[in-house]
VOGU-3710 file (C-alpha; in Angstrom, 3 decimals, decimal comma):
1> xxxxxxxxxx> -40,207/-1,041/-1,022  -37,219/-0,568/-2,882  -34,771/-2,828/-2,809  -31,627/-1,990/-1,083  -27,776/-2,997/-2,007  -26,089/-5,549/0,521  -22,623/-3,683/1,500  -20,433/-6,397/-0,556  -22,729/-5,630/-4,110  -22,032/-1,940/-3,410
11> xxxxxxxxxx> -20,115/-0,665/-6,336  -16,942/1,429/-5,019  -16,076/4,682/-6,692  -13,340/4,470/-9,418  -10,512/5,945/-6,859  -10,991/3,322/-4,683  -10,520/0,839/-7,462  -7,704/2,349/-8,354  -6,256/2,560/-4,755  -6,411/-0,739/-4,569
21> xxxxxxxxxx> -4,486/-1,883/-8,054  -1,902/0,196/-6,475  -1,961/-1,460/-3,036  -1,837/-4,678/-5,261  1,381/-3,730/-7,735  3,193/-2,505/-4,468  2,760/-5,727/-2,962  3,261/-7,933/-5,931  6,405/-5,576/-6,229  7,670/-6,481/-2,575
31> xxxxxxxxxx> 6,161/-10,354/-2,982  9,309/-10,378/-6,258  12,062/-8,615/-4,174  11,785/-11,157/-1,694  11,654/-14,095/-3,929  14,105/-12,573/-6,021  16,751/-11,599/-3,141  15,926/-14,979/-2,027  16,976/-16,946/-5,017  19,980/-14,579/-6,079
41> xxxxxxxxxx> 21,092/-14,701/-2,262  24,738/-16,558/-2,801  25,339/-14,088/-5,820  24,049/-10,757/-3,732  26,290/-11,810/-0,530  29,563/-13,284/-3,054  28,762/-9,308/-4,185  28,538/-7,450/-0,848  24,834/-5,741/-2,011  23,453/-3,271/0,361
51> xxxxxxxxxx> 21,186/-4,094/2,466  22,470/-7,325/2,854  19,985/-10,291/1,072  18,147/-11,098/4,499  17,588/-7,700/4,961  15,821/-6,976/1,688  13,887/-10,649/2,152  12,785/-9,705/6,343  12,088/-5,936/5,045  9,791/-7,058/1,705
61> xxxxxxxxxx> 8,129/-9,717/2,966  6,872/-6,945/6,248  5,763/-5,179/2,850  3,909/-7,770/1,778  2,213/-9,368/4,926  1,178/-5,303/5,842  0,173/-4,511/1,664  -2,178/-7,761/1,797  -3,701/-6,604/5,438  -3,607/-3,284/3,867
71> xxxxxxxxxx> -5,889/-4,651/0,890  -8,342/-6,764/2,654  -8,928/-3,938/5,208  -9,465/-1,796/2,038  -12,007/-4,334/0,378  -13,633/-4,696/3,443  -14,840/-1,620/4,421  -13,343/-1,838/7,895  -13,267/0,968/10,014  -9,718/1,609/10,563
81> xxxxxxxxxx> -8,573/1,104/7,204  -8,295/4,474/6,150  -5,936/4,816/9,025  -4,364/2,172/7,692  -3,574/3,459/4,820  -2,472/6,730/6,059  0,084/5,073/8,086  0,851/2,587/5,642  1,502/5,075/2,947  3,629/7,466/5,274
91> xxxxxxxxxx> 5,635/4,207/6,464  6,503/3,252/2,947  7,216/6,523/1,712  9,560/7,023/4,194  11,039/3,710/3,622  11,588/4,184/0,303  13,533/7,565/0,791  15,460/5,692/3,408  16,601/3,055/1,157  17,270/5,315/-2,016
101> xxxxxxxxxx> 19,160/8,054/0,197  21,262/5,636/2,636  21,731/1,955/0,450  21,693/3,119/-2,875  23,910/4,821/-5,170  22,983/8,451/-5,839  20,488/8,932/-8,448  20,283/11,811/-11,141  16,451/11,728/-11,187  16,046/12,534/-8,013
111> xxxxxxxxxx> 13,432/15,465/-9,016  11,606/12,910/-10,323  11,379/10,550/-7,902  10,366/13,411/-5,478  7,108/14,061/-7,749  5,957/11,055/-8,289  5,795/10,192/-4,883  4,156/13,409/-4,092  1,240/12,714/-6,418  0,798/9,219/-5,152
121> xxxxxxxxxx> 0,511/10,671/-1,686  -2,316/13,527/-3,206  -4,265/10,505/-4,823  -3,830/8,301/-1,766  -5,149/11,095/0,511  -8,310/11,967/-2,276  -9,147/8,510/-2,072  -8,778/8,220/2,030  -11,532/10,491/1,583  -13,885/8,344/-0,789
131> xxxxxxxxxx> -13,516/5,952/1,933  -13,947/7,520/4,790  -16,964/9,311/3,184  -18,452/5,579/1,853  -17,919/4,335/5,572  -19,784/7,224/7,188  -22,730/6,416/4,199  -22,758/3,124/5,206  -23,378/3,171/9,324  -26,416/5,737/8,113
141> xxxxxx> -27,787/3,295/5,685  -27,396/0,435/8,565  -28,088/2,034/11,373  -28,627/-1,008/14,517  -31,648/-1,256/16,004  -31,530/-2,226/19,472
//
């Protein structure tokens, strides 16, 4: 009988590795801009920033509490994470966009900016599928037995 792989010893295809470094640096990334606005919160008031410093701290630590559920769900296999991560990456793109259009001062790479977050939406959608597909593989290779 050959011996079969427990779900956690299951190696995951390379996108999904890289899916979730990313998931990781964003949240890392948000886990700093709170600190940071945190710390620096006299000097960013004394300077009128915008968004004000509680603003950036309530709106990076949601980043961060939703980018760690975001990961476990991811290393986890559970169903709904690639729903998750659909509506965690269309949340946060929007966000973004939100914040460079409205509280930022214009930007001349704009063009840029625009691509880049196109082709991180194209690999996050590729690798939705890697694990949607390793999900479906998985309730075959389990299936319950009444």
């Amino acid at each position: 009988m050959p011996y079969a792989m427990s779900p956690t010893m299951r190696k995951q295809p390379f996108r999904v590795t890289l899916l979730l470094a990313l998931v990781l640096i964003l949240t890392a990334w948000n886990a700093l801009r709170a600190w940071t606005a945190f710390a620096w919160q006299p000097i960013l008031s004394e300077f009128g920033s915008r968004p004000g410093p509680g603003t950036v701290i309530l709106i990076s630590l949601s980043w961060l509490i939703l980018g760690l559920l975001l990961f476990w769900s991811i290393q986890k296999g559970k169903a709904w994470a690639p729903h998750f991560l659909l509506g965690t990456t269309a949340g946060y793109s929007v966000w973004y966009w939100i914040e460079r259009l409205v509280w930022q001062n214009p930007h001349p790479n704009w063009q840029f900016a625009v691509i880049v977050n196109l082709a991180l939406i194209l690999f996050i959608l590729f690798s939705k599928k890697s694990l949607v597909r390793e999900a479906y593989e998985r309730k075959i290779e389990n299936p319950k037995t009444k």
